[in-house]
C-alpha positions as CSV (number, residue, x, y, z in Angstrom):
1,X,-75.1,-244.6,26.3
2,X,-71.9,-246.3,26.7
3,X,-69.0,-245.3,27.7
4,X,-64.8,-245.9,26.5
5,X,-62.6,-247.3,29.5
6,X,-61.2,-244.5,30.8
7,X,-65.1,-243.0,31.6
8,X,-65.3,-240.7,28.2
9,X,-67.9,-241.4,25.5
10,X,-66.7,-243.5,22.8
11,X,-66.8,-241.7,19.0
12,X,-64.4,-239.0,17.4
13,X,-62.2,-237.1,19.2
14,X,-62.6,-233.8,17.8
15,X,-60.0,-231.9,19.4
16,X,-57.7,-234.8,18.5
17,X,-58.5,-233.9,14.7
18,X,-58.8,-230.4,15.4
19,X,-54.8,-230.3,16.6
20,X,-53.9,-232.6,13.7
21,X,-51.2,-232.0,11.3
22,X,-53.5,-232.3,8.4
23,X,-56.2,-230.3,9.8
24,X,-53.5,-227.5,10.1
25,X,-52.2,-227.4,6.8
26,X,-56.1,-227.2,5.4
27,X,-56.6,-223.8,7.7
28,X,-53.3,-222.6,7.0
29,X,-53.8,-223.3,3.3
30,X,-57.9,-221.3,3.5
31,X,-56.2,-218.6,5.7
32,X,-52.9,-217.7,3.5
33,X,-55.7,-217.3,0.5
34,X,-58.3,-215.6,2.0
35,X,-57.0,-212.8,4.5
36,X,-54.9,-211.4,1.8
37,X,-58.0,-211.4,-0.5
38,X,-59.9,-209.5,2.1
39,X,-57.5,-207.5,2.7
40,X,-56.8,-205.9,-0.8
41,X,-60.1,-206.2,-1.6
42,X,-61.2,-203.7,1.6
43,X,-58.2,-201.4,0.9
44,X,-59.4,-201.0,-2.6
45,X,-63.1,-201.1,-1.6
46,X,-62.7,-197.9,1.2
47,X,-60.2,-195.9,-1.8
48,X,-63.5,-196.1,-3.6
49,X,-65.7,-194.7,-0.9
50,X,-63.1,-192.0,-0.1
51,X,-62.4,-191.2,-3.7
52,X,-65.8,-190.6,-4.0
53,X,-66.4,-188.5,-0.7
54,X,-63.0,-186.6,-1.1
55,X,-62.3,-186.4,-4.1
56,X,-65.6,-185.7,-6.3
57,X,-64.1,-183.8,-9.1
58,X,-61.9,-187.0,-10.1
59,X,-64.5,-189.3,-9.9
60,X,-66.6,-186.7,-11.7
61,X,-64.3,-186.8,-14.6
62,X,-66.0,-187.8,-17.9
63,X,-64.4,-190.6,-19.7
64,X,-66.9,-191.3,-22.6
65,X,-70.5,-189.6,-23.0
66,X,-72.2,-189.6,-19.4
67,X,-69.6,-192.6,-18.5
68,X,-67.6,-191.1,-15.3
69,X,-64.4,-192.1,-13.5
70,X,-66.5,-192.9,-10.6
71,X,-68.8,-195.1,-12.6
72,X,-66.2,-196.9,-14.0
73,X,-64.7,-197.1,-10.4
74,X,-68.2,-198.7,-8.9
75,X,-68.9,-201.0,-11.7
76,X,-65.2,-202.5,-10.9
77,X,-66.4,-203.3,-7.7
78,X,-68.9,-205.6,-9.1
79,X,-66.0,-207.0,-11.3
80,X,-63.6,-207.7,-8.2
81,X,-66.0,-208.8,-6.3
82,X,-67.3,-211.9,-9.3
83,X,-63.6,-211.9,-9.8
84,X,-62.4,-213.1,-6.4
85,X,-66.0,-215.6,-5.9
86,X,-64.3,-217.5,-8.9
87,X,-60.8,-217.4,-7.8
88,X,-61.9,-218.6,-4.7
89,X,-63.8,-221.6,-6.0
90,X,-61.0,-222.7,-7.9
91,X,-58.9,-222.5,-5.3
92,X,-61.2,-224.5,-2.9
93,X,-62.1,-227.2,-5.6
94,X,-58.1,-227.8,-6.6
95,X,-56.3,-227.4,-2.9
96,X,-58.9,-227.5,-0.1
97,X,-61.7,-229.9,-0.7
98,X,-59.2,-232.8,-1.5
99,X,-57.7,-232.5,1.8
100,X,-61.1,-232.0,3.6
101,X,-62.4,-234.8,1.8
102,X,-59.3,-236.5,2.9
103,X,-59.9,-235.4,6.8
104,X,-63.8,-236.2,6.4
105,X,-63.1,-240.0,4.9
106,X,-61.0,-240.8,7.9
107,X,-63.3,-239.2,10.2
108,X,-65.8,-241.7,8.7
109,X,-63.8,-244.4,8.9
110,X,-63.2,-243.7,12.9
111,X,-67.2,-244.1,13.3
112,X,-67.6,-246.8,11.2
113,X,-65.0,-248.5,13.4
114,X,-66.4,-247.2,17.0
C-alpha cells in the first residue's frame, strides 16, 4: 500500500468532504425537512394514543353506521404516514439527490485522479 508524502494513505479525505461547505448545506437541507416532519407527526401520533386511552367516549363517538371518531382518527395515521413517504420523496428527488449527486461525482473524480 502506498503511501502520500506526508506518511498518510493516498485517496479521499473524508473528513475534508465531511466539513465541506456543500456537504453542509445537503444535511442542513435533509435536517430542516425531516425533524419538523417527525416532530408533528409524533405530536399528532401520541394525541391519538392518548385520545384513545383518555378520552374513549370521544373517540367512541359515531360518525356514520359503525364508523367511529377513533376509527377515522387511526385510519388517518395510515394517511399521514403515505402522506409524508411521498412528500419526502419529492423532496429528496428535487433538492437533495442533485446536490449528493453533485458531492458523489466529485468524490469520483478525486479517485479517478489518485
Amino acid at each position: 500500500m502506498s503511501t502520500s508524502t506526508d506518511g498518510s494513505p493516498p485517496g479521499i479525505d473524508y473528513v475534508a468532504v465531511e466539513e465541506s461547505p456543500r456537504f453542509d448545506e445537503l444535511k442542513r437541507k435533509h435536517r430542516s425537512f425531516v425533524w419538523p416532519l417527525t416532530v408533528a407527526f409524533l405530536l399528532w401520533y401520541f394525541a391519538y394514543v392518548l385520545l384513545s386511552s383518555f378520552a374513549t367516549e370521544f373517540v367512541s363517538t359515531r360518525v356514520w353506521g359503525d364508523i367511529t371518531i377513533g376509527l377515522l382518527l387511526g385510519l388517518g395515521q395510515f394517511v399521514t404516514t403515505f402522506a409524508i413517504t411521498m412528500w419526502y420523496v419529492s423532496y429528496a428527488n428535487r433538492k437533495l439527490d442533485p446536490l449528493s449527486a453533485e458531492i458523489r461525482t466529485d468524490l469520483e473524480k478525486q479517485e479517478a485522479g489518485a
